[in-house]
C-alpha positions in Angstrom: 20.7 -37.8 21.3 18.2 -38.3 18.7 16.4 -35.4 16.8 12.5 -35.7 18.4 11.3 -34.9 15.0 13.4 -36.4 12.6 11.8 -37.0 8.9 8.7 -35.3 10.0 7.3 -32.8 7.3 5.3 -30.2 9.3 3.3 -27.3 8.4 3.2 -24.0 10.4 0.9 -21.1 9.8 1.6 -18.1 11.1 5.2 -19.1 10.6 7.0 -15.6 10.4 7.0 -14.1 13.9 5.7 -14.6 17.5 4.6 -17.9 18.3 4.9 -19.4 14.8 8.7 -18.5 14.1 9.3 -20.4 17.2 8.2 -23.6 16.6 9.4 -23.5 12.8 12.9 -23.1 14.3 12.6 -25.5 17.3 10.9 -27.9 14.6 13.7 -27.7 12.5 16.1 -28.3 15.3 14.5 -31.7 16.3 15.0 -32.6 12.5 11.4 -31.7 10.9 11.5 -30.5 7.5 9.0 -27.1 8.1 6.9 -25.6 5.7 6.8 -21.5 7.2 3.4 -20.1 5.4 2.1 -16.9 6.5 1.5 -13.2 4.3 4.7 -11.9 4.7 7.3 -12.7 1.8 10.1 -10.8 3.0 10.0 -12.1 6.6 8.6 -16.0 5.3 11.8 -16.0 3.2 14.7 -14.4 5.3 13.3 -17.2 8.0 13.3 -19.8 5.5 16.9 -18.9 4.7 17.9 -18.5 7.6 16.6 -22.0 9.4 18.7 -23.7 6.1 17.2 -26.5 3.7 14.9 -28.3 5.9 12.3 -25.0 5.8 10.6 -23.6 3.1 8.3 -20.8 2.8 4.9 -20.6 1.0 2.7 -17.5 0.9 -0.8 -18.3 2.4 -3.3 -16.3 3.9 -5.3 -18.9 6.1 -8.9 -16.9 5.6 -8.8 -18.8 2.2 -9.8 -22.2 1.9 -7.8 -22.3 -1.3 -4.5 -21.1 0.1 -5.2 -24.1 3.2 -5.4 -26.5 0.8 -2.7 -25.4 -1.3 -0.3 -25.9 1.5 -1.2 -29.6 2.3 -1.5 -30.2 -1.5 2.5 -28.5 -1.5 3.7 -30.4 1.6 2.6 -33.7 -0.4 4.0 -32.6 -3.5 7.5 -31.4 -2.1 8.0 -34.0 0.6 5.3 -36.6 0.0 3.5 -36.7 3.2 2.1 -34.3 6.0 2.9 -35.4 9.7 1.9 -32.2 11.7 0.0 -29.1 10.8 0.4 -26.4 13.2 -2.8 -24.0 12.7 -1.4 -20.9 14.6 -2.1 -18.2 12.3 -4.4 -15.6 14.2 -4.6 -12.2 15.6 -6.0 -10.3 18.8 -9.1 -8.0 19.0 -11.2 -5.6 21.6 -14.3 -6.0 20.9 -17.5 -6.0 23.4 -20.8 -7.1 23.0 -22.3 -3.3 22.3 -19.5 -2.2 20.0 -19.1 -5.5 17.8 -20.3 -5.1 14.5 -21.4 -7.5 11.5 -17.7 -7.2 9.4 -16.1 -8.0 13.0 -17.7 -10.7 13.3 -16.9 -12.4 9.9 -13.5 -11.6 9.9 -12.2 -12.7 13.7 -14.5 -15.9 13.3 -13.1 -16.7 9.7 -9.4 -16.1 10.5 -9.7 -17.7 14.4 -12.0 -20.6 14.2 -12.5 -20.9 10.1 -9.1 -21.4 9.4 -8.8 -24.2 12.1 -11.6 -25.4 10.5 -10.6 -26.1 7.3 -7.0 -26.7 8.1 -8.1 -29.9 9.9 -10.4 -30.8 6.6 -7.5 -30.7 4.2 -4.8 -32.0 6.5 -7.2 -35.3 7.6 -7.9 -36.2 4.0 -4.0 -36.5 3.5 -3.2 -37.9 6.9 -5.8 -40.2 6.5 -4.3 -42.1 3.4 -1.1 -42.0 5.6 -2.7 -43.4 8.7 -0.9 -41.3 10.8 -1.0 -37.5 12.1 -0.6 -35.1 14.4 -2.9 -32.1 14.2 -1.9 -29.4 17.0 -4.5 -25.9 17.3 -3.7 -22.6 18.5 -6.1 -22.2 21.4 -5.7 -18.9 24.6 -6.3 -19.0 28.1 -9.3 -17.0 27.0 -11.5 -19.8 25.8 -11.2 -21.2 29.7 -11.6 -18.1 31.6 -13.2 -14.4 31.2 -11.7 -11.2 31.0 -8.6 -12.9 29.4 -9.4 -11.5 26.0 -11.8 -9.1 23.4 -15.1 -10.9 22.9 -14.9 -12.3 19.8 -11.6 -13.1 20.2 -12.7 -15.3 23.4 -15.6 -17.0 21.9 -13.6 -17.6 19.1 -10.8 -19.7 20.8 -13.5 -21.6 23.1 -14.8 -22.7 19.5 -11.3 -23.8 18.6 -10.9 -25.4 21.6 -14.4 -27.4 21.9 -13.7 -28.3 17.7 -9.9 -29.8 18.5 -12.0 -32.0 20.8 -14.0 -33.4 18.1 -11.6 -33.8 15.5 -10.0 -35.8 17.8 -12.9 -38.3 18.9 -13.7 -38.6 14.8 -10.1 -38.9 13.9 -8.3 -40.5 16.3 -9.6 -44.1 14.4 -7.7 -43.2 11.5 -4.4 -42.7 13.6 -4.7 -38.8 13.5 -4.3 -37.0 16.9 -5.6 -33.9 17.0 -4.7 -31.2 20.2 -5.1 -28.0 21.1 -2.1 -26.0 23.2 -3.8 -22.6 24.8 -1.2 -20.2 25.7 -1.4 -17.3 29.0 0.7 -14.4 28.9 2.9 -14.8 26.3 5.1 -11.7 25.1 4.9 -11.8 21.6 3.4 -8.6 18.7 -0.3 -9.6 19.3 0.0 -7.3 22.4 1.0 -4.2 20.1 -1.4 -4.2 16.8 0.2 -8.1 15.8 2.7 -9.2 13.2 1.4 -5.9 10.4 1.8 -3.3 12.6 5.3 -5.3 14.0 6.3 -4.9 10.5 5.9 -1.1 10.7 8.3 -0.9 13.6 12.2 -1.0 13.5 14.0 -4.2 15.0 14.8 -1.9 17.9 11.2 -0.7 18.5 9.7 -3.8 18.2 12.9 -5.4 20.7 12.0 -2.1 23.8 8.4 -3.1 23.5 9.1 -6.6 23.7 11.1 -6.1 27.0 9.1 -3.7 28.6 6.0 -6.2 27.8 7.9 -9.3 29.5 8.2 -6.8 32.4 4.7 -6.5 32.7 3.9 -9.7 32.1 5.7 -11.1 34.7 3.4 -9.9 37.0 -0.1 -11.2 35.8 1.7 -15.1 36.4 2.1 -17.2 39.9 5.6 -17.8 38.0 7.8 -14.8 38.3 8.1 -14.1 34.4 6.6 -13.7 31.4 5.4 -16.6 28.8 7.6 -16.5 25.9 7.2 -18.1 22.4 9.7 -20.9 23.1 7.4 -22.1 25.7 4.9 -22.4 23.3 7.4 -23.7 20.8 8.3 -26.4 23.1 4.9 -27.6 24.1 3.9 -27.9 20.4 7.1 -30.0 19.8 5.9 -32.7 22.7 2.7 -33.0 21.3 4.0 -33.3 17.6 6.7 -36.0 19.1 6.5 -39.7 19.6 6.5 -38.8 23.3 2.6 -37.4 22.8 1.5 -40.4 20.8 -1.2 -41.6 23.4 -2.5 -37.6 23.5 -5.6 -36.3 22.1 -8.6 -34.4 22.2 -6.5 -32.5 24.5 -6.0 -28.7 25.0 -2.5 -27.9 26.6 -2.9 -24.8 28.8 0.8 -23.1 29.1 0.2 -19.7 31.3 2.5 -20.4 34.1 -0.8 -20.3 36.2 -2.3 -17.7 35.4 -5.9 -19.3 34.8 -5.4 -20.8 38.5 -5.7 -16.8 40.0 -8.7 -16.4 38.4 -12.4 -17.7 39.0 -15.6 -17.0 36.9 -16.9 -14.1 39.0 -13.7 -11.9 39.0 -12.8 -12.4 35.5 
């Protein structure tokens, strides 16, 4: 059976837990060559190593422009070309309207919507020499439905998901797709202080509250379980695939159903 990614050079952000160490792994095992960036060294690396040649890491922290384009400008220079860029990088909040303050603001909207933002800039001007790309957005459930996430968080992701939309109407005639997966209940270290305060925790404390999360989480879903990052993983890995080639301006909702128990009025 052939390899659904073979010779594709991708680029993951948020690459070294949750979400994005999912997809670099199932990336690599449908033959893309993966380039892991995120802020941790240690874990970027030991990933890197451990998924074999076809991953690299690069340090990035996605609230710079410069470290955005650095990656692209890498990708090219290591592999000569960009096929997917995977903007996952993010973080949770809890902020409401009457606590949420001015340095809030700039920071959740820079790392959430910002860094979508100007990862689609620098990987269209490469793609578009290429003629060919695949452009995949890190969206939530929150974006469609309320109570689902902090507020900033939420009207940050409904920004992501409205932008993948236009990306992909003013892309798609350059043969870039560009879609938007949003993820429900999906037990990963956002739900306890995200991948910093992970890295605080023993392998052992981070695996009982990983367990006892999927517990809980299994109840919020019509589906009897929690989401898990290879669900995510997966989804990304359709849309990055030939077998998505005639998708875009899409956003992917993968929440078991959980959207479909809610309505506007109950949150």
């Amino acid at each position: 059976m052939s390899q659904r990614l073979q010779n594709k050079v991708a680029i993951i952000t948020g690459g070294t837990s949750g979400i994005g160490e999912a997809t670099a792994r199932r990336f690599v095992e449908e033959g893309a060559t993966v380039i892991i960036a995120g802020r941790s060294v240690d874990k970027g690396e030991k990933l890197a190593a451990d998924l074999g040649p076809n991953a690299v890491f690069q340090k990035a922290d996605v609230m710079n422009e410069a470290d955005i384009a650095a990656l692209v400008d890498g990708a090219v220079k290591q592999f000569g070309r960009l096929d997917c860029l995977f903007n996952n990088a993010g973080a949770g909040d809890r902020t409401t309207l009457d606590s949420v303050t001015e340095d809030e603001f700039g920071h959740i909207m820079r790392l959430l919507t910002g860094s979508v933002v100007f990862g689609i800039k620098h990987a269209a001007r490469v793609m578009r020499e290429q003629g060919s790309g695949c452009i995949i957005n890190n969206s939530s459930i929150a974006a469609h439905r309320l109570g689902q996430g902090g507020y900033l968080y939420s009207g940050a992701k409904a920004a992501v998901s409205h932008l993948t939309r236009l990306a992909g109407v003013e892309l798609g005639v350059d043969g870039i797709r560009v879609n938007a997966i949003s993820p429900g209940a999906v037990a990963t270290p956002i739900f306890w202080g995200g991948s910093e305060r992970a890295n605080t925790l023993s392998e052992e404390e981070n695996q009982a509250k990983l367990e006892k999360l999927e517990k809980n989480l299994a109840k919020a879903t019509p589906l009897p379980r929690a989401g898990l990052a290879l669900d995510i993983a997966n989804a990304a890995v359709f849309l990055a695939s030939d077998e998505g080639s005639f998708i875009n301006s899409h956003d992917l909702v993968v929440d078991g159903g959980r959207i479909s128990m809610f309505n506007e009025k109950s949150g």
